[in-house]
Biopython code that builds the backbone (N, CA, C, O; Angstrom):
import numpy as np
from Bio.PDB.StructureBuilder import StructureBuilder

atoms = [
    (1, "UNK", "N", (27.273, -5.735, 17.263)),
    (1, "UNK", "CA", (26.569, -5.673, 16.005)),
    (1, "UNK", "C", (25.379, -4.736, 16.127)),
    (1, "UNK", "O", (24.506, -5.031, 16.943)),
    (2, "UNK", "N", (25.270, -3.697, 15.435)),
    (2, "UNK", "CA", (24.043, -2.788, 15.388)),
    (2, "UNK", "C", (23.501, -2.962, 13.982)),
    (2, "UNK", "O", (23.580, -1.970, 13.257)),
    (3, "UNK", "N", (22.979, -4.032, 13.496)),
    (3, "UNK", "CA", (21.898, -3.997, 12.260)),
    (3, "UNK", "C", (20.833, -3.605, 12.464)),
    (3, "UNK", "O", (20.588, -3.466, 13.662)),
    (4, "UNK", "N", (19.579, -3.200, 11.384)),
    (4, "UNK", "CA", (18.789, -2.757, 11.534)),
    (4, "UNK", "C", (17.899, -2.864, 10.373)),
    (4, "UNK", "O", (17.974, -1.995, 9.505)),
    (5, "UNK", "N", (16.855, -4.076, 10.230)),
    (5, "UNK", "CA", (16.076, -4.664, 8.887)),
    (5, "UNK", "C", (15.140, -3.393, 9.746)),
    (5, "UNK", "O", (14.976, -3.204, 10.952)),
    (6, "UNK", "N", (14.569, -2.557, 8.371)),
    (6, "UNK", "CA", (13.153, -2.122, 8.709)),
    (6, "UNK", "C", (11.637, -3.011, 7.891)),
    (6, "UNK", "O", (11.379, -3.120, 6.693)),
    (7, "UNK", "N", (10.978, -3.453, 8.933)),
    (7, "UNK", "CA", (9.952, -4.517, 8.586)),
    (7, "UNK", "C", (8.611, -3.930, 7.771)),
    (7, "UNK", "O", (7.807, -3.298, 8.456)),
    (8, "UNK", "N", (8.402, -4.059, 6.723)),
    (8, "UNK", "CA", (7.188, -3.053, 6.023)),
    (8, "UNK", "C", (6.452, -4.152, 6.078)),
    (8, "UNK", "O", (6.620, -5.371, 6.071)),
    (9, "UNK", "N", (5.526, -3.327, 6.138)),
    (9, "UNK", "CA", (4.252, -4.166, 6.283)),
    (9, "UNK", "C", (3.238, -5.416, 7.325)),
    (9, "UNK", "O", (2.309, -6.220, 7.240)),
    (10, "UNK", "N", (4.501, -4.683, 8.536)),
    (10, "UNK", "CA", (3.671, -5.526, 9.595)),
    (10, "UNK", "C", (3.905, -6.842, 9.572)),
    (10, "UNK", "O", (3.176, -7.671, 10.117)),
    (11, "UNK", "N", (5.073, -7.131, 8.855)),
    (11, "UNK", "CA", (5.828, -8.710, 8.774)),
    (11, "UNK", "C", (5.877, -9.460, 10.348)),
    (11, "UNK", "O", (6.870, -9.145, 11.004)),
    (12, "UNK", "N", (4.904, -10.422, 11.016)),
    (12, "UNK", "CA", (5.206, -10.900, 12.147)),
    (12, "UNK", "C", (6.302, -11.622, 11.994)),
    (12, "UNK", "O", (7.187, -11.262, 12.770)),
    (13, "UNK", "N", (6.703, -12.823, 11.045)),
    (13, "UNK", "CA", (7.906, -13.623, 11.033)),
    (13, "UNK", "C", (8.968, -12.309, 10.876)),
    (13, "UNK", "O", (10.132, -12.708, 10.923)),
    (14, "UNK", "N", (8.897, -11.392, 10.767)),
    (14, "UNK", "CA", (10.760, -10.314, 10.542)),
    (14, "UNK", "C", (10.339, -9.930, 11.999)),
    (14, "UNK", "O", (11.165, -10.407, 12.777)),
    (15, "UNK", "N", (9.418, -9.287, 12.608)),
    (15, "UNK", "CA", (9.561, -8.812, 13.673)),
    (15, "UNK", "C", (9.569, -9.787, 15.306)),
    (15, "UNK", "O", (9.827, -9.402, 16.446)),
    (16, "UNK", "N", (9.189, -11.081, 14.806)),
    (16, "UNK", "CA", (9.548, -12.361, 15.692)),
    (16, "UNK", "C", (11.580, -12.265, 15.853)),
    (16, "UNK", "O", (12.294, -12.097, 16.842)),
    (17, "UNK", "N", (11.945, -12.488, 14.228)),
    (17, "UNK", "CA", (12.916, -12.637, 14.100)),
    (17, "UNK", "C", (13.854, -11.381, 14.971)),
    (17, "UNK", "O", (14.779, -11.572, 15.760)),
    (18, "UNK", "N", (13.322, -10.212, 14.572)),
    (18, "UNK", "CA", (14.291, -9.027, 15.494)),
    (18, "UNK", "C", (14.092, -9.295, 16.806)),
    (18, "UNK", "O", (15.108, -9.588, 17.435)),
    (19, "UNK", "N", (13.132, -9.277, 17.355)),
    (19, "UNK", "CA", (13.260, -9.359, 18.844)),
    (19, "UNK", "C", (13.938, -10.279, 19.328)),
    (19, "UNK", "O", (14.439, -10.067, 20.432)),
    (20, "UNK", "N", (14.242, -11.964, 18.475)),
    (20, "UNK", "CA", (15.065, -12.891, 19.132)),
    (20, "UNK", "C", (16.444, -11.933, 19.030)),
    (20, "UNK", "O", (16.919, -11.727, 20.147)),
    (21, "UNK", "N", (17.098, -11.379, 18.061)),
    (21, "UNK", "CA", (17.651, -10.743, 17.693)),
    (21, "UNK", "C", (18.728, -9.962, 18.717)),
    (21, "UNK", "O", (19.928, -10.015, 18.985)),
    (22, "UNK", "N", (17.057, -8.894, 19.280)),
    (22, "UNK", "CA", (17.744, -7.945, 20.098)),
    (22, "UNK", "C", (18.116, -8.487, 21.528)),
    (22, "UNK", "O", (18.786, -7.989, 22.432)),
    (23, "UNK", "N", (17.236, -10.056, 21.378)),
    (23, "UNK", "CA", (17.114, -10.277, 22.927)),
    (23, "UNK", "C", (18.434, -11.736, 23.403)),
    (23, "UNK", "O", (18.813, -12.367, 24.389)),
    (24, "UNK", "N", (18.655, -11.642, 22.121)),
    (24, "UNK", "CA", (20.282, -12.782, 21.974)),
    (24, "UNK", "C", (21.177, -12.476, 23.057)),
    (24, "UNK", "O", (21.069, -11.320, 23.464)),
    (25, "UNK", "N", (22.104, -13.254, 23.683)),
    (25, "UNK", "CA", (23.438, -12.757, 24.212)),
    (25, "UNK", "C", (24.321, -13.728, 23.769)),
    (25, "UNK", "O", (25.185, -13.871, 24.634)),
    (26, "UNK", "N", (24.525, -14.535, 22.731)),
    (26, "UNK", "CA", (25.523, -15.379, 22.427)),
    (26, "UNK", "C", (25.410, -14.938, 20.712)),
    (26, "UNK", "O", (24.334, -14.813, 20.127)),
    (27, "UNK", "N", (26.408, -14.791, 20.245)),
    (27, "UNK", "CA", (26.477, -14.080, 19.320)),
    (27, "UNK", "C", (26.553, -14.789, 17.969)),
    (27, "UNK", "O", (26.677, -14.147, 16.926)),
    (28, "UNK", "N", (26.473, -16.180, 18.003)),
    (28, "UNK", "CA", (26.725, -16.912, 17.184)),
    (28, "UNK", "C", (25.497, -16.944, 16.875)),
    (28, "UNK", "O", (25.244, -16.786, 15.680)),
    (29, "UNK", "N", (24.483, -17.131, 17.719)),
    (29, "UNK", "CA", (22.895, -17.040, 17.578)),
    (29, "UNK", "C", (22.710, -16.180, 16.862)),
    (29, "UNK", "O", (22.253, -16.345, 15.731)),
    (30, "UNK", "N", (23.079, -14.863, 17.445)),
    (30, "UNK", "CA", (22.543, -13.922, 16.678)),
    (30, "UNK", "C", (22.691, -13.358, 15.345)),
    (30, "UNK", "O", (21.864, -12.633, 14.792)),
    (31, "UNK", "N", (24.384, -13.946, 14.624)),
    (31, "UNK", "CA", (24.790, -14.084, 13.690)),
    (31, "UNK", "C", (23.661, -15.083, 12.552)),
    (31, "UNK", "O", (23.783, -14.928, 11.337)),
    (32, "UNK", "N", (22.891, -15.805, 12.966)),
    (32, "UNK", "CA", (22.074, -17.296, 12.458)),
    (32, "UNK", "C", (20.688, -16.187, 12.364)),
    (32, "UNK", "O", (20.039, -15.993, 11.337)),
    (33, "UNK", "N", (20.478, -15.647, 13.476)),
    (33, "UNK", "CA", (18.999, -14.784, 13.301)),
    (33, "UNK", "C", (19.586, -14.024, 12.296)),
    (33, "UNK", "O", (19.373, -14.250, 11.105)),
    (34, "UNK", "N", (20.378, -13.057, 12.736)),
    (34, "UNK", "CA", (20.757, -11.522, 11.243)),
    (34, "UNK", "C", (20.242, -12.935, 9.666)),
    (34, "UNK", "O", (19.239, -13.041, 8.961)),
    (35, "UNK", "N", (21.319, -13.589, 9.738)),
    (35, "UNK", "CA", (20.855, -14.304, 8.366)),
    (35, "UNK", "C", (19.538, -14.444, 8.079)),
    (35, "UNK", "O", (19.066, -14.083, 7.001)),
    (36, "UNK", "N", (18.947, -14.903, 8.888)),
    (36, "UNK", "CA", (17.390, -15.354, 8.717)),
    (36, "UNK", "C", (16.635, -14.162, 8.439)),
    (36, "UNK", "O", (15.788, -14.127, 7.546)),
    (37, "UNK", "N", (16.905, -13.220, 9.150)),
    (37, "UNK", "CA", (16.575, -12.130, 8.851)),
    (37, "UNK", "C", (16.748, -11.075, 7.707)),
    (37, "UNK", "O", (15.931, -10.162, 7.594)),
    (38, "UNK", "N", (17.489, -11.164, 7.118)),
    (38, "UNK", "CA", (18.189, -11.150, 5.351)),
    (38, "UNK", "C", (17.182, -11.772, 5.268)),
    (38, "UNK", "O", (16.163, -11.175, 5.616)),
    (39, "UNK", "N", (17.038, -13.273, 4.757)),
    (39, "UNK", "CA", (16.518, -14.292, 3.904)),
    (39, "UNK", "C", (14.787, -13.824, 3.608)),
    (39, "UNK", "O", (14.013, -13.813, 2.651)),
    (40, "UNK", "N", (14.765, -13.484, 4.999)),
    (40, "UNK", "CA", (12.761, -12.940, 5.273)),
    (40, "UNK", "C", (12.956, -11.961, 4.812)),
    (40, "UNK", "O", (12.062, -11.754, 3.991)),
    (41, "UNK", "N", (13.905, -10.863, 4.858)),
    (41, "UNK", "CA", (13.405, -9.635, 4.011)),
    (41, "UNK", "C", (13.254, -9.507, 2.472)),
    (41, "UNK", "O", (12.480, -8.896, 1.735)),
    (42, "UNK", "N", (14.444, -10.436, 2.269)),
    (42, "UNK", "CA", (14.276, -10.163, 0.679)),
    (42, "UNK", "C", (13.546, -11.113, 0.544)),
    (42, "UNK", "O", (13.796, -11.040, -0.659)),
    (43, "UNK", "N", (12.958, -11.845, 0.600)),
    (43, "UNK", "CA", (11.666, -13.149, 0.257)),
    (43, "UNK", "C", (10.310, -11.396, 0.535)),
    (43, "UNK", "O", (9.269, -11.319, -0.118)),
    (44, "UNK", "N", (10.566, -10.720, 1.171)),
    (44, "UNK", "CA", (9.270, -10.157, 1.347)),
    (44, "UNK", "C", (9.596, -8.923, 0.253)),
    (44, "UNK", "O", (8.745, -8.389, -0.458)),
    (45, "UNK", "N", (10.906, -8.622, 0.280)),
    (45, "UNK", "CA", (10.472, -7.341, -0.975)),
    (45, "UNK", "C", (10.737, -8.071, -2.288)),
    (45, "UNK", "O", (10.512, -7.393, -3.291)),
    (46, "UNK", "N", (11.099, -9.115, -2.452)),
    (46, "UNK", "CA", (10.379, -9.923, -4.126)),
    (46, "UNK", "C", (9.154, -9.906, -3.791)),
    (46, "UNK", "O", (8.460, -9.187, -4.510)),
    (47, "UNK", "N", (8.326, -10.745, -2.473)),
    (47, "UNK", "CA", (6.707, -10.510, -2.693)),
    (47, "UNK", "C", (5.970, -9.109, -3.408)),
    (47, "UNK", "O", (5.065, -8.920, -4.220)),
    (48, "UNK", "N", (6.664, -8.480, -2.821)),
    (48, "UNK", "CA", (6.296, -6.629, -3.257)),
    (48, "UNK", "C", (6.682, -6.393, -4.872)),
    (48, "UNK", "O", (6.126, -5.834, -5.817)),
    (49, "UNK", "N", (7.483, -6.859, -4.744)),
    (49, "UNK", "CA", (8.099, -6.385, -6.479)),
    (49, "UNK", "C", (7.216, -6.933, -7.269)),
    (49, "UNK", "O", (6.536, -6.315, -8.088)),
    (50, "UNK", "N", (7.170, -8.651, -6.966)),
    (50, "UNK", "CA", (6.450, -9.430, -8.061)),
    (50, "UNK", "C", (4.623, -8.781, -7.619)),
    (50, "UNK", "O", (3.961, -8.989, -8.636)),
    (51, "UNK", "N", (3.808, -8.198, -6.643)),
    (51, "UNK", "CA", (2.575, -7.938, -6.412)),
    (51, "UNK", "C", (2.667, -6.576, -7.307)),
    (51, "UNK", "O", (1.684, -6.386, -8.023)),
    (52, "UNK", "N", (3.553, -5.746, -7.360)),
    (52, "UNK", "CA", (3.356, -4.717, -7.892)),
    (52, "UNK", "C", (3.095, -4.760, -9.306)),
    (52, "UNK", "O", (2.093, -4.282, -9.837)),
    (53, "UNK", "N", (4.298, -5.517, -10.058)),
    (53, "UNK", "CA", (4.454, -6.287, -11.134)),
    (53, "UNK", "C", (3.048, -6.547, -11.790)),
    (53, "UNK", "O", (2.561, -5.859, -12.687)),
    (54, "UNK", "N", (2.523, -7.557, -11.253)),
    (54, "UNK", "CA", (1.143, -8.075, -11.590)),
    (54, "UNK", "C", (-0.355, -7.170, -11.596)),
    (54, "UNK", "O", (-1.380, -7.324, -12.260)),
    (55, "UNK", "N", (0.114, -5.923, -10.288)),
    (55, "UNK", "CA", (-0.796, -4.959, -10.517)),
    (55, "UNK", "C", (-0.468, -4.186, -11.886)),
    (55, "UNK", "O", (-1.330, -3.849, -12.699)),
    (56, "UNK", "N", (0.146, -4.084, -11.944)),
    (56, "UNK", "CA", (0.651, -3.227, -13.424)),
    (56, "UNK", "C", (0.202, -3.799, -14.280)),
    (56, "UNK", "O", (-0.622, -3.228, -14.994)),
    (57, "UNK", "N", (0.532, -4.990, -14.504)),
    (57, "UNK", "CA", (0.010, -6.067, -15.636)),
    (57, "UNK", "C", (-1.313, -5.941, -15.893)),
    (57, "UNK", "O", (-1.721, -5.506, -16.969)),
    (58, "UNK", "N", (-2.015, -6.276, -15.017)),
    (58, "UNK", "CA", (-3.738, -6.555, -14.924)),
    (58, "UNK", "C", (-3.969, -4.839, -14.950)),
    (58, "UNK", "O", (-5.043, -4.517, -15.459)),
    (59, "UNK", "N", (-3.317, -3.978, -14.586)),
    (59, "UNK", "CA", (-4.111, -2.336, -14.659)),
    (59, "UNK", "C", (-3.693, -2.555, -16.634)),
    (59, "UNK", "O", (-4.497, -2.467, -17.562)),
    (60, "UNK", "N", (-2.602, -2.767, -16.688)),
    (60, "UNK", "CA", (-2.419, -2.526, -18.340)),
    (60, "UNK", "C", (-3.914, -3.155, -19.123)),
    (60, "UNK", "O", (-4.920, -2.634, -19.606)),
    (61, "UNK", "N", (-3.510, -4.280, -18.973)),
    (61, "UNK", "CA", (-4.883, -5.169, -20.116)),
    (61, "UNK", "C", (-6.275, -4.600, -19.121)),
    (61, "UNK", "O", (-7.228, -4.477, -19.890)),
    (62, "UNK", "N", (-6.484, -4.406, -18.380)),
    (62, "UNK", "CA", (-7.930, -3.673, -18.147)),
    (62, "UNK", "C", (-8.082, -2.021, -19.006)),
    (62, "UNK", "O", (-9.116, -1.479, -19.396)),
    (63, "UNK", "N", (-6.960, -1.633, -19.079)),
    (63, "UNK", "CA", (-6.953, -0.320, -19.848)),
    (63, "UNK", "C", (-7.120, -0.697, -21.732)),
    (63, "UNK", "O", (-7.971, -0.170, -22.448)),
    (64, "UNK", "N", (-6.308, -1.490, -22.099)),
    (64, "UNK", "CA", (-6.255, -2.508, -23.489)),
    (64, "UNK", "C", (-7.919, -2.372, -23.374)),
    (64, "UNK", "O", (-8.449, -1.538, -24.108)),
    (65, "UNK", "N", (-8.553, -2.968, -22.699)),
    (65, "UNK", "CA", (-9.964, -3.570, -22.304)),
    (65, "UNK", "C", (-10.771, -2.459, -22.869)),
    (65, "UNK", "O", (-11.339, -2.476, -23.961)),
    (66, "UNK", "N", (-10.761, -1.630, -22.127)),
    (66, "UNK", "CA", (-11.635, -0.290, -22.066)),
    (66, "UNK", "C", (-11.499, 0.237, -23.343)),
    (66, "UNK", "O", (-12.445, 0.390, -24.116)),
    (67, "UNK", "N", (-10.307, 0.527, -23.590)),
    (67, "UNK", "CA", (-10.103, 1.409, -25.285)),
    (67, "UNK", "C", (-10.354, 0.305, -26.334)),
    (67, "UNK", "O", (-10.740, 0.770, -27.407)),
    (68, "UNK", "N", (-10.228, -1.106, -26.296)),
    (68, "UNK", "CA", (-11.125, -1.414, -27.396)),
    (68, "UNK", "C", (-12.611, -1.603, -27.389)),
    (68, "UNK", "O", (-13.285, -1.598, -28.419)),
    (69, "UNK", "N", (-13.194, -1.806, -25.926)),
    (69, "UNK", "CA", (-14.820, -1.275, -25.871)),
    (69, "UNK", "C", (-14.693, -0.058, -26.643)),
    (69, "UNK", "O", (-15.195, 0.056, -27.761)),
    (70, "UNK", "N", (-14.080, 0.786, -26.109)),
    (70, "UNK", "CA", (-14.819, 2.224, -26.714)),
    (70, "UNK", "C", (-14.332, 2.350, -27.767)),
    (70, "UNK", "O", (-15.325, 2.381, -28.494)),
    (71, "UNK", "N", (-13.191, 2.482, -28.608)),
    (71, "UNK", "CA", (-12.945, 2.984, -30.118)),
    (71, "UNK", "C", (-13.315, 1.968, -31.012)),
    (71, "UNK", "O", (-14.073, 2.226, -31.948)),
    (72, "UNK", "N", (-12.616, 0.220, -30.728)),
    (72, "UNK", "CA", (-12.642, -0.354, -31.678)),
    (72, "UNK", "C", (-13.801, -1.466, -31.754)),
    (72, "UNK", "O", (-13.612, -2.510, -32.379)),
    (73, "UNK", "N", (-15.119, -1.171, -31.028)),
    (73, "UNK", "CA", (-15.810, -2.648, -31.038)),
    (73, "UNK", "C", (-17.290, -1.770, -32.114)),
    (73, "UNK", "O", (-17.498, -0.572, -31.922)),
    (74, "UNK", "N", (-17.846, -2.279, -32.787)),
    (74, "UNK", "CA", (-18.532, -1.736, -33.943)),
    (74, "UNK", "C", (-20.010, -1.840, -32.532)),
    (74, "UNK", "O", (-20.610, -0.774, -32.390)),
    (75, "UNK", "N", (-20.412, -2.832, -31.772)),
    (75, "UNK", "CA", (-21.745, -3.194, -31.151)),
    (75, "UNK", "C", (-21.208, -1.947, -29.530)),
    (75, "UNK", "O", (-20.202, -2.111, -28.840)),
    (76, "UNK", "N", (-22.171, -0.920, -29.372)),
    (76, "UNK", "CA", (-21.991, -0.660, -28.013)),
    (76, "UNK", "C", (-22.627, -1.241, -26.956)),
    (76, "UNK", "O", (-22.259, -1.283, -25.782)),
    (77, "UNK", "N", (-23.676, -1.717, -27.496)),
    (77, "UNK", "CA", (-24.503, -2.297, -26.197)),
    (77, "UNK", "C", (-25.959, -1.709, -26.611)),
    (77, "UNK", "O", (-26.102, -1.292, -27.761)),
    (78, "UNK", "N", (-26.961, -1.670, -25.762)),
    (78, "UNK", "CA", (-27.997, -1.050, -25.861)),
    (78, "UNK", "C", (-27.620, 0.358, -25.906)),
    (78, "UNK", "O", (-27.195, 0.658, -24.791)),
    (79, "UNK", "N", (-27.590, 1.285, -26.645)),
    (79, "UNK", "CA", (-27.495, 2.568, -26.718)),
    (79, "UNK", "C", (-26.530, 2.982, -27.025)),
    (79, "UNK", "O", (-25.733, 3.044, -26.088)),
    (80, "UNK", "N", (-25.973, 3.513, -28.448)),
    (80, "UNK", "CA", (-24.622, 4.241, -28.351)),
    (80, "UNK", "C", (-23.822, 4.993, -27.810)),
    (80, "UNK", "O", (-24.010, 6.188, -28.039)),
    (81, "UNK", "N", (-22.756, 4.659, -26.990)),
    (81, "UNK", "CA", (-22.465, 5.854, -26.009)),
    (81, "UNK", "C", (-21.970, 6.831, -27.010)),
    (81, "UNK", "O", (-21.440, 7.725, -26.351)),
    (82, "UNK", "N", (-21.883, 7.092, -28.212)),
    (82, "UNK", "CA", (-21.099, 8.093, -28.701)),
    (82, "UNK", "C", (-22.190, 8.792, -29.251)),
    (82, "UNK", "O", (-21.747, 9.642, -30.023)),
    (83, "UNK", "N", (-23.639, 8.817, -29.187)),
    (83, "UNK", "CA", (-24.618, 9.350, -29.990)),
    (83, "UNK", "C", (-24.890, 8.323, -31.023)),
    (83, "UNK", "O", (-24.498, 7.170, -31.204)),
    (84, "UNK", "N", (-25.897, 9.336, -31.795)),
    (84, "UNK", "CA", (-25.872, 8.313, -33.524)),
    (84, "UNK", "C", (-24.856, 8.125, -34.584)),
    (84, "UNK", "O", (-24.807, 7.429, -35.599)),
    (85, "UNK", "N", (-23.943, 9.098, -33.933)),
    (85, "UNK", "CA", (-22.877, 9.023, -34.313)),
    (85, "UNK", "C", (-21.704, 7.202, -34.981)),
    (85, "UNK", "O", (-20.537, 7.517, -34.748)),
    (86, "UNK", "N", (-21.709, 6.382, -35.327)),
    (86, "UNK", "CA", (-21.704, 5.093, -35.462)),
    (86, "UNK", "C", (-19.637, 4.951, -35.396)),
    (86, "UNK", "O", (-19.079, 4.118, -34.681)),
    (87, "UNK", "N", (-18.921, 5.887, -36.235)),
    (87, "UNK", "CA", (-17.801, 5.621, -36.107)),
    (87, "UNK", "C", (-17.171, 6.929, -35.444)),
    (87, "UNK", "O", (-16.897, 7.869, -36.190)),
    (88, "UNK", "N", (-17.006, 6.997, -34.503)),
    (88, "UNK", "CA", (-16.718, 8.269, -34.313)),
    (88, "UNK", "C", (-14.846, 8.494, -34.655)),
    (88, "UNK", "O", (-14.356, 9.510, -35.149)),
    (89, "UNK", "N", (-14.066, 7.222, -34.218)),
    (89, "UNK", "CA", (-13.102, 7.170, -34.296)),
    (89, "UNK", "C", (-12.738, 6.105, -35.806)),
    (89, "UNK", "O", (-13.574, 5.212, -35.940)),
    (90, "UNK", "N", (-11.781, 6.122, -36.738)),
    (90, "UNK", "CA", (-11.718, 5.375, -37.545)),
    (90, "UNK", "C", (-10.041, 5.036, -37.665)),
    (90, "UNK", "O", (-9.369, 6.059, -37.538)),
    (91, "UNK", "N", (-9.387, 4.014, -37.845)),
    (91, "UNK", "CA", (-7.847, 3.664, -37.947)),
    (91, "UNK", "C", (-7.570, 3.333, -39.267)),
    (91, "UNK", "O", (-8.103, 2.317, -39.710)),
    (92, "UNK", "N", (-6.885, 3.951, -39.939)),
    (92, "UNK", "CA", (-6.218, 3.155, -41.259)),
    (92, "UNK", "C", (-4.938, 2.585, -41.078)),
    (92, "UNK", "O", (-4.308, 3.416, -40.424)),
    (93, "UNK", "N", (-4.171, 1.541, -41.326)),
    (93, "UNK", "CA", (-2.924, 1.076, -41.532)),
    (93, "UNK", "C", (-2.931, 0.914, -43.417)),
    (93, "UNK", "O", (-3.791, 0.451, -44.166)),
    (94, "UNK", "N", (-1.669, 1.479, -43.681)),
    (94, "UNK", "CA", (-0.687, 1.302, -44.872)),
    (94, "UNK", "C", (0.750, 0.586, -44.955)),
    (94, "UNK", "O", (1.091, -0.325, -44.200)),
    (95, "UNK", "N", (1.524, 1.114, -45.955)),
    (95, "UNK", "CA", (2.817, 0.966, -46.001)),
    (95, "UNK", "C", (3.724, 1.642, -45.221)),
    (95, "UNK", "O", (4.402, 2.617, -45.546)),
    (96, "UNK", "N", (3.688, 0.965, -43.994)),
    (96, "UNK", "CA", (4.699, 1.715, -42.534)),
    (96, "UNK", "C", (3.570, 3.248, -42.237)),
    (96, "UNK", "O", (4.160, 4.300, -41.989)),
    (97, "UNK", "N", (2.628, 3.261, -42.266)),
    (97, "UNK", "CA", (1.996, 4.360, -41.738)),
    (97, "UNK", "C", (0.729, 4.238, -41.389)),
    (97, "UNK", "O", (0.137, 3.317, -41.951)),
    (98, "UNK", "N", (0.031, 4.972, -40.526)),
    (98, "UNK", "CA", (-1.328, 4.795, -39.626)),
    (98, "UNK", "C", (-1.857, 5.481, -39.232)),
    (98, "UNK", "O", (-1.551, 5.860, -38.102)),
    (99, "UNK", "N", (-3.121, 6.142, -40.001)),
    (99, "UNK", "CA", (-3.707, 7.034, -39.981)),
    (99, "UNK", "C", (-4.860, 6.778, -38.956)),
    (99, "UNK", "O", (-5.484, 5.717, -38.972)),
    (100, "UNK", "N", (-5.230, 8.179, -37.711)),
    (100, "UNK", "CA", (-6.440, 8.224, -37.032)),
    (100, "UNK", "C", (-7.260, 9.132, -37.765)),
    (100, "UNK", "O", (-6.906, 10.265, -38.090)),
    (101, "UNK", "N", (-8.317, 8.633, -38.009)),
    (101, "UNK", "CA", (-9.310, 10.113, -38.507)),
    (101, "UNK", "C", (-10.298, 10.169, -37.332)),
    (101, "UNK", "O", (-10.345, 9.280, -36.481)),
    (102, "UNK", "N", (-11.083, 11.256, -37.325)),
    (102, "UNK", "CA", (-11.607, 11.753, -36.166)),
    (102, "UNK", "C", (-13.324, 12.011, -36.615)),
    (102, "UNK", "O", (-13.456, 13.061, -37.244)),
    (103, "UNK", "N", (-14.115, 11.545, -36.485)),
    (103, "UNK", "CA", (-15.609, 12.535, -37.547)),
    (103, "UNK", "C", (-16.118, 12.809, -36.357)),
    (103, "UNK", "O", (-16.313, 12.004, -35.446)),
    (104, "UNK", "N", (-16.404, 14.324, -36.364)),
    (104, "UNK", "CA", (-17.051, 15.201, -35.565)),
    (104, "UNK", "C", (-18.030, 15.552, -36.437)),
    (104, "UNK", "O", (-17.609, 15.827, -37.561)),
    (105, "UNK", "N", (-19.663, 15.662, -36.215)),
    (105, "UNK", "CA", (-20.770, 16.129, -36.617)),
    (105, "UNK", "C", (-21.149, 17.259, -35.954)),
    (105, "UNK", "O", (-21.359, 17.095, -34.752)),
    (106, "UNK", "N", (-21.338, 18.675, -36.516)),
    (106, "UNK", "CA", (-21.818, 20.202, -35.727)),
    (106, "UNK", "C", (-23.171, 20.134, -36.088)),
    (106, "UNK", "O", (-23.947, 21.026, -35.744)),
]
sb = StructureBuilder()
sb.init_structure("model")
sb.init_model(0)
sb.init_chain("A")
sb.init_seg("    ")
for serial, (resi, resn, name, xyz) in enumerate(atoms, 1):
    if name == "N":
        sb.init_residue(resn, " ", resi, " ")
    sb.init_atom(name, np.array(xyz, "f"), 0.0, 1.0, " ", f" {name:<3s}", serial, name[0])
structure = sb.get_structure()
C-alpha cells in the first residue's frame, strides 16, 4: 500500500496517525490507521471549509457595517467626514426602480 494523506496545517493527530502508518508491519493495522486517517482528514478540511465560510460571513456584514456608517446613517459622529456637505449620497426606490443621486458642491 503506498497512500499518501498530505497533513496541512501541522495536524499532530494526522501526523501521529502516518507514522503509526509507515511504521506498521501487519497490514490489517494498517488498513484501520489508512481509515482513521481518512476520517482525520476530512474532519480537518470541513474545519477549513466551515472557518473559511464564517470568515466570509463576518468580512461580509463588517463591510454591510461600514457602507451603512458611511452612505446611509444621517449622525456622523463628531465631525462630518464628508465636509458640510450633509447628504452627499441620496437613494430613491420606486416602481421596480432605484435611483442613486450623487451631490457634488464646486
Amino acid at each position: 500500500m503506498s497512500h499518501k494523506i498530505i497533513s496541512s496545517g501541522g495536524n499532530e493527530r494526522l501526523e501521529n496517525l502516518e507514522m503509526q502508518y509507515v511504521s506498521t508491519m501487519n497490514w490489517e493495522r494498517a488498513e484501520q490507521i489508512w481509515q482513521e486517517m481518512v476520517r482525520v482528514k476530512s474532519d480537518i478540511d470541513k474545519d477549513y471549509k466551515r472557518r473559511n465560510l464564517f470568515l466570509g460571513i463576518t468580512a461580509g456584514i463588517w463591510v454591510a457595517n461600514i457602507i451603512d456608517v458611511l452612505f446611509f446613517t444621517s449622525d456622523k459622529g463628531a465631525g462630518d467626514i464628508f465636509g458640510y456637505n450633509k447628504s452627499l449620497f441620496e437613494i430613491k426606490s420606486g416602481n421596480k426602480e432605484i435611483m442613486l443621486t450623487v451631490k457634488l458642491n464646486f
